[in-house]
Each structure stands twice: as C-alpha cells, then as structure tokens.
C-alpha positions as CSV (number, residue, x, y, z in Angstrom):
1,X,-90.7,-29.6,-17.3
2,X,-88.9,-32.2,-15.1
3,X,-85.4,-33.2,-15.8
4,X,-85.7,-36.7,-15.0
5,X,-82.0,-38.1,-16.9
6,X,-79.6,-38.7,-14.3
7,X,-76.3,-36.7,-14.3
8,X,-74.0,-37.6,-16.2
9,X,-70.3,-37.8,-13.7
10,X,-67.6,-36.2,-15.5
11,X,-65.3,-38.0,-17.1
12,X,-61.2,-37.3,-16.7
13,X,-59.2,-37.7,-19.4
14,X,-58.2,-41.6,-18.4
15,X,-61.6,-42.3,-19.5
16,X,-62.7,-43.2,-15.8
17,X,-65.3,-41.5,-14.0
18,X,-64.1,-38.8,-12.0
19,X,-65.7,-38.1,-8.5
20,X,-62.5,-35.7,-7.0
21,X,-63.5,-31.9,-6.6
22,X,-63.0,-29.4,-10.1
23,X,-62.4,-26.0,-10.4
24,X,-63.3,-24.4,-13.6
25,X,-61.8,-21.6,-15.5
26,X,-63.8,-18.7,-16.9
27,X,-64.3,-19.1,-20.5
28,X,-66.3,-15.8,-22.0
29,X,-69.1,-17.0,-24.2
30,X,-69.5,-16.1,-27.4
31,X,-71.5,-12.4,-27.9
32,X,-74.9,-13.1,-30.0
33,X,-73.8,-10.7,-33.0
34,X,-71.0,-13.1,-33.5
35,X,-73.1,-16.2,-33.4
36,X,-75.8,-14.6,-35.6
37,X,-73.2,-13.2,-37.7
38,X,-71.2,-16.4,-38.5
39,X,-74.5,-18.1,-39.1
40,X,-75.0,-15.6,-41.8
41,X,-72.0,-15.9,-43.2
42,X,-71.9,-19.7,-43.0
43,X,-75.4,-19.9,-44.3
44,X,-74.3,-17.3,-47.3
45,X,-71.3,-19.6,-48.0
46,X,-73.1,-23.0,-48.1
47,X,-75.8,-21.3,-50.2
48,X,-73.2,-19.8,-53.1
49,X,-71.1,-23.5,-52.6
50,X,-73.7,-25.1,-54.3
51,X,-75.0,-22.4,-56.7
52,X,-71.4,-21.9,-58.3
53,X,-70.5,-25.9,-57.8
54,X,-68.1,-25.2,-55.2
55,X,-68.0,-27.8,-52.4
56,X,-65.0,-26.3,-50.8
57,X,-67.2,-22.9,-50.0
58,X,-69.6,-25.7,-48.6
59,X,-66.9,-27.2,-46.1
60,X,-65.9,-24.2,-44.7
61,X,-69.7,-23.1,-44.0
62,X,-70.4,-26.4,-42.2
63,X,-66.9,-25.8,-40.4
64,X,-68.1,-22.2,-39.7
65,X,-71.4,-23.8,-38.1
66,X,-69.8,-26.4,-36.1
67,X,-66.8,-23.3,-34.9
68,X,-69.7,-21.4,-33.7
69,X,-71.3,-24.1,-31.5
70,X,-68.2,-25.2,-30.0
71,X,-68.2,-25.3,-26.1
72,X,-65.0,-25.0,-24.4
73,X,-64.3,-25.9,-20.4
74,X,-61.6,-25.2,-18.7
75,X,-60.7,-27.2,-15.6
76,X,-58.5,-28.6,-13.1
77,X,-58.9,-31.6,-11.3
78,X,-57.0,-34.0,-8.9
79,X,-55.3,-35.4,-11.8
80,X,-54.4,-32.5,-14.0
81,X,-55.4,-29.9,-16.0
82,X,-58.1,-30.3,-19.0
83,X,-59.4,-28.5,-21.8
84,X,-62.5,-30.1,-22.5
85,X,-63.9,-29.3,-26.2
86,X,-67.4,-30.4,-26.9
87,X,-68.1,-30.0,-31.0
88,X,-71.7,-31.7,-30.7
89,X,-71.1,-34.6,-32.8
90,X,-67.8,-35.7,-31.2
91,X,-65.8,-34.0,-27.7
92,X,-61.8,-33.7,-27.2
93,X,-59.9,-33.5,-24.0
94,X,-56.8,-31.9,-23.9
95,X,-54.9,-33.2,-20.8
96,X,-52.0,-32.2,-18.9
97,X,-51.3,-34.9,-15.6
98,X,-49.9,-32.7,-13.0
99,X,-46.2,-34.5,-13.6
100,X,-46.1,-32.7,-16.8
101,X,-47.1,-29.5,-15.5
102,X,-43.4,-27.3,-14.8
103,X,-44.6,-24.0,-13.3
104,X,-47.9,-22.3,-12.3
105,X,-47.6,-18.6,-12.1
106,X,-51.1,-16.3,-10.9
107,X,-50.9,-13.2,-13.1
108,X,-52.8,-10.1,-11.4
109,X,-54.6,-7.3,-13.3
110,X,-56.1,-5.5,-11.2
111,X,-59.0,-7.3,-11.2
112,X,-61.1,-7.6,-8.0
113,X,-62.7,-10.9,-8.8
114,X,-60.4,-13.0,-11.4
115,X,-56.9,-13.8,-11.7
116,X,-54.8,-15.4,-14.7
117,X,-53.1,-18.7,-13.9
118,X,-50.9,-19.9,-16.3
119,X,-49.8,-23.4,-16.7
120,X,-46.5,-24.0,-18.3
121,X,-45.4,-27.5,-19.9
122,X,-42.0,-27.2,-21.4
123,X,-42.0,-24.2,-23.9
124,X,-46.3,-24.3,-23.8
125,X,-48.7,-22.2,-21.7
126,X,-52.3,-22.6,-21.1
127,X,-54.0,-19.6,-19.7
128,X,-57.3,-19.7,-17.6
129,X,-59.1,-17.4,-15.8
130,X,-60.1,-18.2,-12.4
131,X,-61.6,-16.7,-9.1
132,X,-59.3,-15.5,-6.6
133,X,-60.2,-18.4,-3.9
134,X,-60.4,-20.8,-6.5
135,X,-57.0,-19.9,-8.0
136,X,-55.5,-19.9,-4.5
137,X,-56.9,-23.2,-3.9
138,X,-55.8,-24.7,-7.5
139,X,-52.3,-23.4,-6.6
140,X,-52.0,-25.4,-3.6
141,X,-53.4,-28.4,-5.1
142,X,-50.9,-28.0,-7.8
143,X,-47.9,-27.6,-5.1
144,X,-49.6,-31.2,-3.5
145,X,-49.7,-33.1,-6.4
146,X,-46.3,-31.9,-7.9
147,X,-43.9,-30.9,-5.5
148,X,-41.2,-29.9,-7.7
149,X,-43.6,-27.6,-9.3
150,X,-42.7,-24.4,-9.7
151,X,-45.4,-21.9,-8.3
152,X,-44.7,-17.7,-8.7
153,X,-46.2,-14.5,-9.5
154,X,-46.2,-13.1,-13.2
155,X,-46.2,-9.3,-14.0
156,X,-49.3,-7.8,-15.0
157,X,-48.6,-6.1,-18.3
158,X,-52.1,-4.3,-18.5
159,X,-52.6,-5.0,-22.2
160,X,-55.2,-7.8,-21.2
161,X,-57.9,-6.8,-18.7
162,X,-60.2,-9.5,-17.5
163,X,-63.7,-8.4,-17.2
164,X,-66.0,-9.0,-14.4
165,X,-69.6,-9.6,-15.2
C-alpha cells in the first residue's frame, strides 16, 4: 500500500506553516490493558446510560472514548514551546512564545538516555522528557531566542524515574 497524500507541514501555533527544525519530547503511550480497559468501561457505561435513562452515564462514556484516543506531542520549536493535543474530531495547541518562557532547568535522574526539562512561565511548569543531545540543543536554542532566560540545573529527587525503552 502506497501513501500517496502529501505531508502535511506542521502547523505552529500562529496558524502559519512552520518549516524551522522541532525537537519533540517523549510522551509514554498509553499500555493496551488501559486502552482495552477504558473501552470496557466506557462501553459498560454508555450501555447502562441508556438502559436506566441516564444520559449523563452516556456523556461520560463518550468522554471516556474520546480520553482514551487522545494524542499528545510535545515540542519545541523556533518560536516556543507547544503541547499539541489531537482529540480526533478537533486538535488544541497549547503555546508558550519563548518571551514568556522565565527559566529552563534540565533535571537529571540517572538516566542514561533522557533528561527532564522543565519550562517555567510565572508560577506554571511544563515538564517534557527529552534526549540528552536534544535537550542540550533545546537549551541553547532557548538561551538564543530569550536571552534573559534563565537556564540551570534542578535536583533529581528520585521519586520519578524516566524509563528507557
């Protein structure tokens, strides 16, 4: 089977196509059991919504359904930093323009692959998990698009390990 559809360029959040270089965080996917068990669940719920007339049971299944098959990116770009949220029917862009961004601070685990860089706007932190090389490089394209950035190193506390696959 040929894919013969163009690609589609990404979008940034401005709404213009975006050609600049992205680096994308690690987002773990969702296990099947959790899939197949909210689909249960969701399934179960619709079902008894409409056998005991209520539609509020119904809601939350379809909610369930659409939770489920949400797709979630995490990436930096020239401009900023996005959370991109695809829901299937509709997507959402979270976006932070690098003026916004206050502080980026690499947190080490121990982790010979991934590192945790979190982005700080005012009293809110994003959190993504990135390569090493990519979170060095994202660190120094944060420094060059915001020089009053703050860029440091955060304490591992161990609590949170970040598994390699």
């Amino acid at each position: 089977m040929s894919n013969d559809t163009p690609k589609q360029e990404p979008k940034a959040a401005s709404g213009k196509v975006y050609k600049g270089k992205e680096y994308y965080g690690v987002v773990p996917e969702k296990s099947n059991w959790v899939k197949g068990g909210a689909a249960v669940i969701a399934l179960l719920m619709i079902t008894l919504g409409f056998a005991l007339p209520n539609y509020l049971a119904v809601a939350f299944g379809i909610l369930l359904i659409l939770a489920v098959l949400l797709i979630k990116k995490q990436v930096v770009t020239n401009e900023g930093i996005e959370i991109r949220y695809d829901m299937r029917f509709t997507d959402y862009t979270d976006f932070w323009p690098w003026s916004d961004v206050t502080s980026v601070h690499r947190e080490d685990q121990g982790n010979k692959l991934y590192v945790a860089l979190h982005f700080s706007k005012g009293p809110v932190t994003r959190r993504f998990i990135m390569k090493r090389d990519t979170a060095d490089k994202v660190m120094e394209l944060a420094k060059r698009r915001n020089p009053a950035i703050h860029i440091g190193e955060a304490e591992g506390t161990g609590k949170t390990r970040i598994r390699s696959s």
